[in-house]
Structures are given as C-alpha cells and as structure tokens.
N, C-alpha and C positions, 0 to 999 in steps of 0.2 A: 504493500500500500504506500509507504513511503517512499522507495524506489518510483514506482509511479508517477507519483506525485512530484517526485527533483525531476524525472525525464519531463511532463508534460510542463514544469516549470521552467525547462531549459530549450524545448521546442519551442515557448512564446516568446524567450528573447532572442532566439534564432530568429525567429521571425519577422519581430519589431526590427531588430535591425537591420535585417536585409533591405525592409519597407523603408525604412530612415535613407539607407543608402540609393533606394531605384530615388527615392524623392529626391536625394540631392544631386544622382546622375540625370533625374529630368533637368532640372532647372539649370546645371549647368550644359545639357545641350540648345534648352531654350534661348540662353544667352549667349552661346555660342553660334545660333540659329539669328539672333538679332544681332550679332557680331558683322557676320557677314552681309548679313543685309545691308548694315551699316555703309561697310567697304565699298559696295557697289555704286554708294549715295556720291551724288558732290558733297566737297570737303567742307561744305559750310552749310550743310543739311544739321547738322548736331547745334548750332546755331537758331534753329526755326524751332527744333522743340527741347520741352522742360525734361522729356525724359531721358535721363543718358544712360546706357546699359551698359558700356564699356569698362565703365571706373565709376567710383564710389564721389560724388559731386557734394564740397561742403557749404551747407546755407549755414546764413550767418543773420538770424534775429536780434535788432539794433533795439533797445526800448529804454525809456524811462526806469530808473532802476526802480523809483518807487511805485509805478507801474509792473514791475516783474514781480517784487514783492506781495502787492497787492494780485495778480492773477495768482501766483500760488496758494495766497492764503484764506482767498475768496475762487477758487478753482470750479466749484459746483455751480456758482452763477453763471458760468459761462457768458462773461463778458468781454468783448470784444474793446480790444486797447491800440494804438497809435503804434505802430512799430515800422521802421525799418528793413527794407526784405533783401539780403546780397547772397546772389547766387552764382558761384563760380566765377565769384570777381566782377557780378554783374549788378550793379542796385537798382532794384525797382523801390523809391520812398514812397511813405508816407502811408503804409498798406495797414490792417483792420486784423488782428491775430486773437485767436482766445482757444481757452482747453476746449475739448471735444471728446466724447464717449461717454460710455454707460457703463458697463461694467469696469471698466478700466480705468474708467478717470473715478471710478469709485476707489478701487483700490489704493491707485495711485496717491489718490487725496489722503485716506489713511494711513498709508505707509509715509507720509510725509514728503515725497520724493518729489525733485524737479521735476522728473522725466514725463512730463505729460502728451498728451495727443494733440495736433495741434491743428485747427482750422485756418489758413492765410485765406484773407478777401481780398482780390486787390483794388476790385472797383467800389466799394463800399463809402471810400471818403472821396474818388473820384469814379465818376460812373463812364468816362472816356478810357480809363486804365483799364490793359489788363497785363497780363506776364507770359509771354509767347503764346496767344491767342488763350488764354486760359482767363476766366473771373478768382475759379479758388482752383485750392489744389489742400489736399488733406497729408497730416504731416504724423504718421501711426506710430507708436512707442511697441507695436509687437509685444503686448500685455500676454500673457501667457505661453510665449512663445518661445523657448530656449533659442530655439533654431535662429531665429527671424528671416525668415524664408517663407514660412509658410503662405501670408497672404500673398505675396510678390508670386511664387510658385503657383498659386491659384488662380489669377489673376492671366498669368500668360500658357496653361492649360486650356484655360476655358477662350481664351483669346483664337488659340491654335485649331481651337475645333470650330470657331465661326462665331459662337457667342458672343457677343456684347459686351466689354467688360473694360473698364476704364486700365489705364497703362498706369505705368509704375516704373521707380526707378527707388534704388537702395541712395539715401543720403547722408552725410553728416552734420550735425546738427549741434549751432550752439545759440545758445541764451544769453546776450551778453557775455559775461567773462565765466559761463557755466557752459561745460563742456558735455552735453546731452548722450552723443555716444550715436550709433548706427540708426536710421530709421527707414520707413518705407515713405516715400510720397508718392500718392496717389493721386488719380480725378476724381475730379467732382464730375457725381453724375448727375447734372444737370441742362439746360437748354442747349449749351454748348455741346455736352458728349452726345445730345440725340440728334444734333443737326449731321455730327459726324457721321454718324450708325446709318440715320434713317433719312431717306427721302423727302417725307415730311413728318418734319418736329414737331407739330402743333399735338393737343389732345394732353392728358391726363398721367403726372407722373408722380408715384405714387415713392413713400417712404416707410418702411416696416418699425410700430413702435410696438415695445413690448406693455401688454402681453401678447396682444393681436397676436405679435409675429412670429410666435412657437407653431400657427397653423395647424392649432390639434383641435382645430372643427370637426366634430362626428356626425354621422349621418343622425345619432341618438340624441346629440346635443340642439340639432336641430329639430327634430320631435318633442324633444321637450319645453323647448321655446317656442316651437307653436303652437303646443297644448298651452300653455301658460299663456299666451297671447290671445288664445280665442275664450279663454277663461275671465281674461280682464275685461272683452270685447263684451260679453255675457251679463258683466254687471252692469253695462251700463244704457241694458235693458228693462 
C-alpha cells in the first residue's frame, strides 16, 4: 500500500514536470516563431508597436512621490494619478496610472508589497494621446505565478490558433526609484483591439465580474428562478 502510494506519488511529479517543461518548450518556440517574423519586418517595424518579443523592454513610471505613496497605501480605491510613462528611452508624459485587479491586488495590498498590477491611460488627461496606436495597455504583476509565463504563454496559444487575444510582451518595471522586477504588458481589450480583430467594431463589449463570471448557471438554477418568479408574478394577483 505504501509502495503504491510513493510510485503513484512519483508518476505525478513525472508528470507535472514534463507539463512544466512542453509549457516552456511552447512559448519559447512561440517567441522564436515571432522572432523571425520579426527578421522579415523592416528594421523600424519594432518602432510602430509597444510589443517587443525579442528582449525584455524596461518602462520606467515617473510620479509624485507622495502620489506613489498615496497609490500604495490607498491601493483598493483604485485611483488613477498623474505619472510619467518612459519606454525604452521613449517618454510619453503626462499619462493616468492606478492598481488594477481583484484577487491580486487583494493580496498584494495585504502582503504590503509595491509590486502591484498596473492600469496606464494615456489618453485620459489628453484625449489626442495615445502610445503607438494604443489608449491603455495593462501592466500584470503575474500574482500566483512562479513561472511568469503563464498568461504571456496563453495569450500567444490562443493567438496561434486564430482567436482573438490581445498581444503581450515581458517588461521591466520600475516605480520611481523602486525596482518592480519582471512583468507582462498586455492590451486592453477595448474599441481599439476590436477594430483590429473585427471588421466592424460597433455593438456590445462585455466585461466578466465576479460572481457572474464563475459561469456555473444550471439548467436547475434556472428552474428555480422561474418557479420563484412566476410565484412573485402570482401574488400580485
């Protein structure tokens, strides 16, 4: 029984890690796969867009220090504050930054840490700006993530089989004179990413909050709410 139990114990981490490793032999064929893409580009294609796959691009968040202060320590409000945006030696000023997420900026805010998720607007204090055709771009702390691969890896899967899915690039990330560490930036999927996608952009774009977005509607859940509904409908006969 015990034998048993160390072999079937030692099957799942055979396992797990084999998994770990195709994961990280995909994504580094995917970037090897937009490597060369690259190559084929004119040399000042990398120029037109925010996402660079090649190398790791350090942004550089400029802020009022009692502004940084203040977004840490009020992090949950999620208020948007006056920052500075330099990317790769590039400055777009005067841009709109605040935390972002739900579980993570929970954590985060608990555990005390800088490291938070981070929303850039750039057109919000000017509605003419944006930052290589982009409004925002989402700035992920990889919350549960040892790897920090994972969303970036999922993002150009689902990209590869034709799905819709906003691009991505790994960045480095500092805070003022606080040194953030590895992130993912991501699109915003907004008016912008469906004029990309789709033909025509107009019509109804929806955003998943929780609870709604666990999506564990039953077909019972639904019989129950309509008994319950034609029961309220009854009294007020």
């Amino acid at each position: 029984m015990g034998i048993n139990s160390m072999t079937r114990g030692g099957l799942w981490k055979v396992r797990k890690l084999i998994f770990s490793m195709l994961l990280i032999i995909t994504l580094l064929l995917a970037i090897a796969a937009g490597c060369n893409r690259q190559s084929l580009a004119p040399a000042s294609s990398e120029d037109l867009t925010p996402f660079i796959t090649d190398r790791v691009v350090t942004i550089r968040i400029v802020m009022e220090e009692e502004d940084w202060v203040n977004t840490q320590q009020n992090a949950l409000a999620e208020q948007y504050v006056p920052a500075d945006f330099w990317f790769d030696g590039e400055l777009v000023p005067d841009v709109a930054i605040r935390p972002k997420g739900n579980s993570s900026l929970q954590q985060t805010y608990r555990l005390q840490s800088p490291r938070y998720s981070f929303k850039i607007d750039f057109n919000l204090f000017n509605r003419a700006r944006n930052f290589r055709g982009l409004k925002k771009v989402n700035l992920n702390n990889g919350w549960s993530d040892p790897t920090l691969i994972r969303e970036r890896l999922g993002y150009e899967l689902f990209a590869q089989m034709g799905v819709p899915a906003p691009r991505s690039s790994f960045v480095d990330l500092w805070v003022n004179d606080t040194h953030l560490g590895v992130y993912t930036m991501v699109e915003q999927v907004d008016s912008t990413f469906m004029s990309r996608h789709f033909s025509n952009a107009d019509g109804n774009l929806y955003k998943p909050e929780m609870p709604a977005a666990f999506l564990d509607w039953t077909e019972a859940d639904f019989e129950e709410h309509f008994v319950l509904r034609r029961r309220r409908k009854s009294r007020h006969f």
